[in-house]
N, C-alpha and C positions, 0 to 999 in steps of 0.2 A: 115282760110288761105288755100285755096283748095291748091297752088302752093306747098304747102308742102308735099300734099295727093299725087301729082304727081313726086315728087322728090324721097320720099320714095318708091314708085311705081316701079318707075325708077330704083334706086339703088338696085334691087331684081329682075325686069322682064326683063328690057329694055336691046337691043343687042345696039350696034356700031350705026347701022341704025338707030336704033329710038332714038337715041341718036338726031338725027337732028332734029325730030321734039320735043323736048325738046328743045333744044337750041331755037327753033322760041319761043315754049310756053313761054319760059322765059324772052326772051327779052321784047313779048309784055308786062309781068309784071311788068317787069322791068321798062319799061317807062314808066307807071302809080304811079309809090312807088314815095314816101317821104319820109325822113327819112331816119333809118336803112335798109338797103339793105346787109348784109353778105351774110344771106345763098343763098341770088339767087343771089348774084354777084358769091358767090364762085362756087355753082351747075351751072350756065351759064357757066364759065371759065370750067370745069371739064369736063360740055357738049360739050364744044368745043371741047376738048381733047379728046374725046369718038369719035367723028364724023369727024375728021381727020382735023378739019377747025382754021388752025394753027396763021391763018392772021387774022381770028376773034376774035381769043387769044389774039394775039401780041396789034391789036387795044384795045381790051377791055381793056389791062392792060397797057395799056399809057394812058389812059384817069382817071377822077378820079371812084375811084370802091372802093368796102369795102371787096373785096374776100380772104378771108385766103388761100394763096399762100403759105405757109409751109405746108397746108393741101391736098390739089391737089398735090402737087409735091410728097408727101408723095404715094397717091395713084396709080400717071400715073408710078411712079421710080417699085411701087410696081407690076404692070401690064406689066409692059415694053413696053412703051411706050416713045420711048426712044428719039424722037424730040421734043414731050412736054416736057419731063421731061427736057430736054437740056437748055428750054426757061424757065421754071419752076427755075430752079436749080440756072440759073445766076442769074433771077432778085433777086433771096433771097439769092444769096454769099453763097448758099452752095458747096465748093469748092471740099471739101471730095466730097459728091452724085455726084457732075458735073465731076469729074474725073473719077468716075467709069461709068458713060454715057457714057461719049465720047469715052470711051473705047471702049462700047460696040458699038458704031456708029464706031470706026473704025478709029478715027481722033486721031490721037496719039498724032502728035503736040501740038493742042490745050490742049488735057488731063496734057499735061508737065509741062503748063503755068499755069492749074489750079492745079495739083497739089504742084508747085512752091506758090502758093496763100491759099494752104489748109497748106502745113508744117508739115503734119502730117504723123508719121514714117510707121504708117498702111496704109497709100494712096500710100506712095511709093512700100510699099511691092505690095501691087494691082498693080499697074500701071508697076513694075518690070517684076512681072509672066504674066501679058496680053499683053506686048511690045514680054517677048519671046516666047509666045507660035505665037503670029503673025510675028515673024521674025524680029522684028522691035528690031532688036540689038541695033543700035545706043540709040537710046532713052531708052532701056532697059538698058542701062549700063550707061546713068546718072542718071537712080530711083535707082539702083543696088547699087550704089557707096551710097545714102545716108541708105540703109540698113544693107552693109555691116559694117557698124561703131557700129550697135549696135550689142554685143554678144549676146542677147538672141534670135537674127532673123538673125545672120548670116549663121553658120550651113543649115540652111533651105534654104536659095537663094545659097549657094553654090549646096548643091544636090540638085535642081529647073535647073541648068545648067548643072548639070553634067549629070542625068536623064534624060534629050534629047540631048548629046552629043557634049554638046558645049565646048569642053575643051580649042580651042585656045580662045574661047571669053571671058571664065572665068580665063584665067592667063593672059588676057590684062587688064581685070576688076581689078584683085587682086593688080596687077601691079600696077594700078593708086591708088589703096584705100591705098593702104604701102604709099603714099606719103602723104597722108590729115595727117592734124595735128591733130584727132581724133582716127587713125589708134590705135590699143589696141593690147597688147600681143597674145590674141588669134586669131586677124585676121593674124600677121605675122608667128602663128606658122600654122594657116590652107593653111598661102600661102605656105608654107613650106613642109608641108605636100603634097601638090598639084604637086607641083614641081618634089616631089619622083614619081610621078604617072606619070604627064605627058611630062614632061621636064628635065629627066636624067642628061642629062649633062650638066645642068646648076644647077644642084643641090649644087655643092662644093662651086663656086660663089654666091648662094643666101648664104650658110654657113657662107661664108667669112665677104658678106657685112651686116648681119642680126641675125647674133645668139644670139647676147644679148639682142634681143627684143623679142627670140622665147621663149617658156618652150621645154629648149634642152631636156630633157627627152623622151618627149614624139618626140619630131623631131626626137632624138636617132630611135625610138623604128620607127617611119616610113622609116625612113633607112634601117634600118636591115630588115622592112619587101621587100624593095627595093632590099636588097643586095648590096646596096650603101657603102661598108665596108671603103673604102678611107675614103668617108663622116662621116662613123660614129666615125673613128680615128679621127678623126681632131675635132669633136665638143664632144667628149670625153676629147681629151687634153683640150678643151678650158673650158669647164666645173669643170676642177681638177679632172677628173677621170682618173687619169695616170696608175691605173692597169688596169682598164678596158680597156682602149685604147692600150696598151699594149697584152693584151689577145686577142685582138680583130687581131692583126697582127699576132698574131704566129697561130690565127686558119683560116683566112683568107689569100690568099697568094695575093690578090690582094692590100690589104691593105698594104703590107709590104715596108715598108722604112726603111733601118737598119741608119739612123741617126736618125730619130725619136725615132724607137726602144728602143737605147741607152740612149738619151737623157729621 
């Protein structure tokens, strides 16, 4: 079978260029075979892919063909070749790979859809960090919202926004994530914590509306590194830590409310 002598050939010497005169060599084989046709349906598909001849792809693979198409998408994703792989990626419903494409082509929208169709909590993570580093907030704050739910990858998309300075985009994110019905102790205590940082005086109201979903200890301890002392009296009483919050006014004067005090 010489075609195989030239395939191997290929996949060792041949540039982009001679990638096209491979695609002819192959076709003519191609239209002579009977039979099994894999490896030169799949090497034909692959040469297309090498030689930029996209529409020669498209046709190939609407017609019937025996080309292993998880194996080219494999290699063109692997190259970056990132319009084959596009075309590669749908026809095989790999939605995970077609999501980090389209990334990298730039199309965000589409990536959204496909990653709405992969589900998968590591596609969103991808798809989070590539929307913000391209500005693409909107859409980074709906992959964002489904990572923020899990704690072993929250931490990490929080400083992913903090790290390039997005802080009003991350307490409008947090904001929404407190309301899903998956929202967990530790994302209300990190919205909490956020709050001491960058939204002082709205810190006493999140207290108000939110403490018994936070681990007040530790919201405690981001106060105090706040200076937040009001705040940290009030989720002291609410805690039962009535010396603390007590001690906490007579060494703070901004803290001090003599009916609390007493009480």
């Amino acid at each position: 079978r010489p075609y195989l002598l030239v395939v191997e050939s290929a996949k060792e010497h041949a540039s982009d260029a001679d990638y096209a005169l491979v695609a002819k060599y192959l076709r003519i084989v191609r239209s002579g075979m009977r039979g099994e046709r894999r490896v030169v349906d799949t090497e034909l598909a692959y040469a297309f892919c090498r030689c930029d001849k996209l529409n020669d792809l498209h046709e190939l693979l609407s017609g019937r063909n025996d080309a292993d198409l998880e194996d080219i998408a494999e290699r063109v994703f692997d190259e970056e070749r990132w319009e084959a792989a596009k075309l590669l990626m749908t026809l095989t419903s790999n939605w995970a790979q077609l999501t980090r494409v389209l990334c990298e082509l730039k199309e965000f929208d589409a990536a959204l859809d496909s990653a709405r169709r992969a589900d998968k909590i590591e596609v969103w993570n991808v798809l989070a960090c590539r929307c913000v580093d391209a500005g693409e907030l909107r859409i980074a704050h709906k992959a964002a919202l489904r990572v923020l739910v899990e704690p072993d990858l929250m931490h990490a998309m929080i400083a992913y926004y903090e790290d390039r300075g997005l802080f009003d985009a991350l307490l409008t994110l947090v904001d929404a994530a407190l309301l899903l019905e998956a929202a967990h102790q530790a994302l209300f205590t990190a919205a909490g914590v956020l709050y001491t940082k960058y939204r002082e005086s709205a810190v006493l109201e999140f207290c108000h509306m939110w403490w018994q979903r936070c681990n007040v200890p530790q919201l405690v301890r981001a106060c105090e590194l706040a200076a937040l002392w009001r705040e940290v009296v009030y989720l002291q009483r609410q805690y039962g830590e009535l010396d603390n919050a007590a001690r906490s006014m007579m060494e703070h004067a901004s803290a001090w409310l003599a009916g609390d005090f007493i009480e």
